[in-house]
C-alpha positions, 0 to 999 in steps of 0.5 A: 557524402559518398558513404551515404550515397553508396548505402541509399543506393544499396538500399534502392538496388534491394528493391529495384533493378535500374536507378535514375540519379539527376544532379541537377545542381551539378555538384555531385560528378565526383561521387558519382565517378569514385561510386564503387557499386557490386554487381551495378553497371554505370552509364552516364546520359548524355544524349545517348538515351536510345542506346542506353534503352537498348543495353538495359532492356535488350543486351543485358535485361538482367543487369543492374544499372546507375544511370547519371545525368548531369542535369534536372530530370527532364520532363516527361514528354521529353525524358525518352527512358521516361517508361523505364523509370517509371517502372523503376526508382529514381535516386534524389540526393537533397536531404529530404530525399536521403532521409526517405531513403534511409527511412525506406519511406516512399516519396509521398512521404517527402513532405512529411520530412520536409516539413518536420526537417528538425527531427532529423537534424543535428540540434548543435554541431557538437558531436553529441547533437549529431549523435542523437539526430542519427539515434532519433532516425534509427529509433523511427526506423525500429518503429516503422511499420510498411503499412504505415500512413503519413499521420501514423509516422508523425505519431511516431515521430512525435513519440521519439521526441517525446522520450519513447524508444520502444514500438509499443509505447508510441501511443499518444497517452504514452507521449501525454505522460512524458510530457506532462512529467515536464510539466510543459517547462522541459526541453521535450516540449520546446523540441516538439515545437522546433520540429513543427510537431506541436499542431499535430499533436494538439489536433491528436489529443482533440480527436481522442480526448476532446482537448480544444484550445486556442492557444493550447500546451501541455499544463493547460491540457493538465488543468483541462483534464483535472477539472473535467475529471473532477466534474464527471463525478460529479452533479454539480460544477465548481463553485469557483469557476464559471458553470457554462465554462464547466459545461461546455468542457464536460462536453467536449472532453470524452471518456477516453480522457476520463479513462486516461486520466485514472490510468495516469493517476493510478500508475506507480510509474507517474505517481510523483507528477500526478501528486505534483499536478495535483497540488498545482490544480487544487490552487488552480481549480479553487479546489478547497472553496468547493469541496466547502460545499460539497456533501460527504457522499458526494465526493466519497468515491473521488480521490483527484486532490489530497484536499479530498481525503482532508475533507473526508477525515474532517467530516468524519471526525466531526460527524462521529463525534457528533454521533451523527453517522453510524459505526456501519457506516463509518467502517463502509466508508473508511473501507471505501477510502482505501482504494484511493490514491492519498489512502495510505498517507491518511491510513492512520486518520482513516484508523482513528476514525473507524476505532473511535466508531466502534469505541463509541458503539460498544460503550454504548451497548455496554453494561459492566454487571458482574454477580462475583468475580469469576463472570467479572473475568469471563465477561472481562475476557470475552467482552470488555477488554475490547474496549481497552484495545479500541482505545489503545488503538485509537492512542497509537494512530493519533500518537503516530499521525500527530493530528492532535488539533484534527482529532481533539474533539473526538480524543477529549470524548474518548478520553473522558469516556474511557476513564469516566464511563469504562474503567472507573465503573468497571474497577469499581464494580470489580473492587467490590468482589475485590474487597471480599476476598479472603485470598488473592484467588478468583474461583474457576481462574487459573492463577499464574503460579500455576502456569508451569504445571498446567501449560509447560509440563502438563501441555507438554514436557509431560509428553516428552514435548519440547516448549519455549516460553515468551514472557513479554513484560506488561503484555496485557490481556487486549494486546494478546487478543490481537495477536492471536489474530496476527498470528493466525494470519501467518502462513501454517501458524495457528494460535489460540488465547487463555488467560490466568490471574497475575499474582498480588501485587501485579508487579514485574517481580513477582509475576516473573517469579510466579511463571517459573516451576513451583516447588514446595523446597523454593516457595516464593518469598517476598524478600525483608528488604528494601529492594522488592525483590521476590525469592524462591527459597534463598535464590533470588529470581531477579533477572534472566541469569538468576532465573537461569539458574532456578530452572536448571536447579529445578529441572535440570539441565536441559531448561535454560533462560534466554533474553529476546534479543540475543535469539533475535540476532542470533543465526539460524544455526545457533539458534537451532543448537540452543533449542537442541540442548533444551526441553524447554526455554524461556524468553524473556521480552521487555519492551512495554514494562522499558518504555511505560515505567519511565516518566519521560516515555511512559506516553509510549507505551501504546507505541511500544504495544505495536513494536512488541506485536513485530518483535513477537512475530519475528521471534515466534518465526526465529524458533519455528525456523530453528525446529521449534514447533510449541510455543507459549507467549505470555505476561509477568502482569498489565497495566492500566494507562490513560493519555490525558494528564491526571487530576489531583483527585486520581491521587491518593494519599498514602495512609499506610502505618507499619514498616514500609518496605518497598512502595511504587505508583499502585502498591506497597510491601512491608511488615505490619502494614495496616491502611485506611479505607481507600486501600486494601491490605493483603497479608502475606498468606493471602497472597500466597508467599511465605514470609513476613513481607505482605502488601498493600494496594490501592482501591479503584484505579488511584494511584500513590504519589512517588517523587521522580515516577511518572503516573499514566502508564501503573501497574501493581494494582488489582484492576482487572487491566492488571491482573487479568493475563494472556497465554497465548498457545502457538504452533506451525502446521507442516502444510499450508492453512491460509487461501484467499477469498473467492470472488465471482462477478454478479451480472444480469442477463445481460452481456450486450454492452450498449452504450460507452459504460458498463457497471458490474458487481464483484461479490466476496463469496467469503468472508475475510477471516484470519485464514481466509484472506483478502484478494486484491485484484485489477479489472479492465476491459480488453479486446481479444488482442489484449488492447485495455479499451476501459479504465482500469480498477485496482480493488481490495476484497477484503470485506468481512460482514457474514452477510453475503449482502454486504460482500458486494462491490459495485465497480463502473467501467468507462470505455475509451475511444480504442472502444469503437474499433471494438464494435459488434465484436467480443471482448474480456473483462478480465479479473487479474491479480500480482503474481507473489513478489513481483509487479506482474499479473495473472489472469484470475476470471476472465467474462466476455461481453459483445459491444454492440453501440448504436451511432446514438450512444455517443450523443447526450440526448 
């Protein structure tokens, strides 16, 4: 007790000259007695009060005192140093009283520490318990403001004990959400109650958010503030719980909770309680039954329950399907969802949605009219591959969500339309001009066999440039549209797309063969065997070793071939050494030809398309950083691919005479082939190989049976999913070429906010390109000391219509309670976005606004 007594009086004697101490219990003689104070004199009173008036005030006015009386403290008409203790302190030494010392509290705070006594109070006699009372006090200390009221240090205190150690988190919605992280069953709350902090707490959290409740707690106030939440958006109340219940909340409750309650949601901090609370309250709430009855655009802008977004997808999927909402609309919407707190769970769903929109619309304004083949490969180019994207697009979200039963009335549509009405009329319109070719050549079409001459040596190595060539296996021509597009997104990448005819039959083989330099000493030869394997003179071009050594014969030595992966995984400075020693490199990539041309994992193949878009990225970064600055990407041939299982009519029976040498799903090598009708033959000639060795393939999309192969994902064929093949051109500038869009703020004349919401209207100057980029951004309303007076809204610009109409967003601002202090006064809307790599934030755009809120507004009338 002693130590504590000498550091409450050092702590009175900073402040104050003389010190009155009553021990009125008389227990305390001995600490008095043993007390060694610096610089303070002791006097006991003992009926010597006027003697002891005269030294303090007379013989020593200067000198600090403890004065000890072994008694109560007398009354005042009768205490005769009554007037130098008023103008002094008295020392109290129950607890309370050394608490508010410590506190250097004054005593009008003593009912406050009395009455909250548990705070302070070792829970338990172990060491530990002592150890946290004495944290708890030491905390409060640290929060204290001088000009603090009682209920301001009950706040802090109720903060403390709720978990919060720093002085600008001892807020009451700071508090609210450690509590609600307990969802009402920890250790917090019972403590709250112990130290009699729970009436003040609930009395708080009804002056600031509108919570009443007779018997209240923390899951209660939870399921409160998601059903007022839930309703505020809405027109209507639940259609499972009591109206007049619902209508009496909705009034009592405030913006301020409203605002709360999205800044909660939308923390990353607390998003694992919201998920939990949720799903909690959608049991609670009837959640479900009501969302029964609600329209799609009634609940588009919610996103309080993850039952939301499973309403919104399933009517969705139904209206596209039915084709009862537009592909505009579709796209608004599920460009609307993505600013919701489910959105990313549902990315896939939302993907599967929009792409079946657009599948359905183009389809719809398409029509495959060719007069010869070279307009069937332009409009092919530039046109209908589209199409093919869209559906692998809408393959691979449906694959990768699994939601086979939730999509199968949109996937049977696009299945069945895809084949149907897209690439059967489309191959057959195509096989028509097939059919007159003398030569496997389509006017004006660049054949792959020229590929070397025309892009490598005459783009590059005829100008002393260097070059890497990708060949990405079964890479197709709608695949290498879009990555065109991901590349151009890259930083100082730009990438622009051509396209070639594969050689006949489109296989690996061949088309492999026909990429490398041609020259009339190594003429591309079909080998008379039964391996498939194709032959440039006597050299076979089978594998990367073999293609290795044909560069090197044809070029020289400064020409190699390489597999992807070995660079991928190569350091920096290997790779660097590798590019040194070459003019030029090809790279070899198989990731779609590996994972389609094996029947147990042919289905992946639209999965393997988007893995291929990563590894391409990563390796066209792999040489640039290793002072690569030319690269070409391109494919051996395509492929033609449908998910649903095929029928016994897509099979043909092989009627092919003559001796057969090699036979896959879409094509046959021998000699002296002749076929019927449903085929076409080539001749050695006409494909452009010397040699005896010529080929048969199949008309349309048919496929030939082959034991032990699957038959969804072929290639080999003339399809112009086959034949048609990217070359994509890429380089790195020096400087940067990406910026993001600008973003202004369309108000009316209007800066006076008068009543408890505003609305604005943020507007995307620019469109969303491949250079120009999305801003994502944060919005709220601040007083001039920084204090968020509003909910705050986290947005994506990322709109890409180039109607300037179309590039604007509406966003409504609630504002709290902390509002009203701001009133007749100036404050920000300020527009903030990340700063790269971090979670931090910097102004973009600041407007100011003055509210100015009659004592009307707050009134529902």
């Amino acid at each position: 007790m002693t130590t504590r007594i000498t550091v409450a009086l050092k702590r009175l004697f900073e402040k104050n000259r003389i010190v009155f101490w009553y021990d009125d219990k008389q227990e305390l003689r001995e600490d008095f007695e043993s007390l060694q104070l610096e610089n303070v004199d002791k006097i006991e009173i003992r009926n010597n009060e006027f003697s002891i008036k005269h030294r303090l005030l007379r013989e020593q006015p200067k000198t600090q005192f403890l004065l000890y009386k072994e008694d109560k403290q007398p009354e005042p008409l009768k205490n005769w140093l009554y007037d130098i203790e008023l103008a002094n302190t008295v020392f109290k030494t129950d607890q309370a009283a050394i608490w508010l010392s410590e506190l250097e509290l004054p005593g009008e705070f003593s009912e406050l520490v009395e009455k909250h006594a548990k705070f302070f109070e070792p829970q338990g006699n172990v060491e530990d318990a002592r150890s946290l009372a004495e944290l708890r006090k030491q905390t409060l200390k640290s929060l204290l403001d001088s000009d603090d009221t009682i209920s301001q240090v009950r706040l802090k205190m109720l903060a403390i004990a709720a978990g919060v150690k720093q002085k600008g988190d001892a807020r009451l919605d700071v508090l609210l959400e450690l509590l609600m992280a307990e969802q009402a069953a920890g250790n917090t709350y019972s403590f709250i109650e112990r130290c009699n902090l729970n009436e003040f707490l609930w009395q708080q959290v009804a002056i600031q958010y509108g919570y009443r409740s007779d018997s209240p707690s923390v899951m209660d106030f939870v399921f409160e503030l998601f059903k007022f939440s839930y309703l505020a958006e809405l027109t209507t109340g639940l259609q499972g719980i009591s109206l007049d219940s619902d209508a009496s909340q909705k009034q009592n409750m405030t913006n301020s909770s409203l605002v709360f309650f999205k800044r909660w949601k939308d923390s990353r901090t607390h998003q694992g309680t919201f998920e939990v609370l949720s799903k909690k309250c959608t049991s609670d709430l009837n959640i479900e039954s009501d969302l029964q009855l609600r329209t799609l655009n009634e609940i588009l802008d919610l996103d309080y329950f993850e039952l939301i977004d499973v309403k919104v997808i399933h009517d969705l999927v139904n209206g596209v399907a039915q084709r009862t909402y537009s592909q505009g609309e579709v796209a608004l919407w599920c460009r609307q969802r993505r600013q919701g707190h489910w959105y990313k769970k549902y990315e896939l769903l939302y993907e599967a949605v929009d792409v079946a929109s657009q599948f359905f619309a183009l389809l719809d304004a398409t029509q495959f009219e060719m007069s010869d083949a070279s307009q069937a490969v332009q409009r092919y180019t530039s046109q209908w591959f589209k199409l093919d994207q869209l559906y692998r697009q809408y393959i691979y979200a449906l694959k990768v969500s699994s939601q086979h039963s939730l999509l199968g009335s949109l996937t049977t549509q696009i299945e069945n339309l895809y084949v149907n009405n897209y690439v059967q009329p489309l191959t057959n319109a195509w096989q028509q001009h097939v059919d007159a070719m003398n030569t496997w050549q389509v006017p004006d079409i660049e054949p792959q066999k020229h590929f070397f001459k025309k892009y490598v040596d005459g783009q590059y190595l005829a100008k002393k440039k260097k070059v890497c060539v990708i060949i990405s296996d079964a890479f197709r021509y709608e695949a290498g549209e879009e990555m065109v597009s991901r590349i151009r997104q890259e930083d100082r990448f730009e990438a622009t797309i051509n396209h070639a005819l594969s050689s006949m039959p489109s296989y690996t083989q061949l088309g492999m063969a026909s990429l490398l330099p041609q020259s009339k000493e190594y003429p591309l030869q079909l080998a008379d065997n039964k391996t498939g394997t194709v032959l440039m003179g006597e050299l076979s071009t089978q594998g990367t070793g073999n293609r290795d050594k044909i560069l090197k014969t044809i070029l020289g030595g400064r020409a190699s071939a390489v597999k992807a992966k070995d660079l991928i995984e190569n350091t920096q400075a290997n790779n660097r050494e590798i590019i040194k020693a070459n003019d030029v490199l090809y790279i070899y990539h198989n990731r779609i030809d590996h994972t389609g041309d094996k029947m147990q994992s042919e289905g992946e193949a639209f999965e393997a398309t988007e893995k291929t878009f990563d590894d391409l990225i990563k390796l066209v970064k792999k040489l640039t950083n290793a002072n690569a600055s030319n690269v070409l990407i391109t494919a051996d041939h395509g492929f033609i691919y449908q998910n649903s299982v095929l029928d016994e009519s897509d099979y043909l029976i092989k009627d092919v005479e003559g001796e057969i040498l090699y036979n896959d799903r879409r094509f046959v090598l021998g000699k002296g082939l002749t076929c019927g009708k449903s085929l076409k033959s080539f001749s050695g000639g006409e494909l452009g190989v010397v040699g005896d060795v010529h080929a048969v393939v199949p008309k349309g999309i048919q496929r030939l049976r082959l034991s032990g192969s699957g038959s969804r994902f072929v290639h080999g064929g003339a399809s112009l999913q086959e034949v048609i093949v990217p070359i994509i051109s890429i380089n790195k500038k020096r400087s940067s070429d990406i910026r993001m869009v600008d973003v202004d703020v369309l108000r009316s004349g209007s800066t006076v906010i008068t009543s408890g919401q505003i609305s604005v209207t943020l507007y995307q100057v620019d469109a969303v390109t491949e250079k120009t980029q999305y801003r994502a951004l944060r919005l709220g309303i601040y007083t001039e000391s920084g204090t968020l007076i509003s909910d705050s809204h986290t947005v994506d610009l990322d709109l890409t219509s180039d109607n300037s109409r179309e590039r604007e967003m509406k966003l409504r601002f609630l504002l709290n309670q902390e509002a009203d202090s701001a009133n007749n006064q100036e404050v920000i809307l300020k527009l903030e976005e990340t700063v790269a790599g971090t979670n931090q934030f910097k102004s973009y755009k600041e407007l100011r606004y003055t509210i100015r809120r009659s004592f009307t507004s707050d009134f529902d009338f």
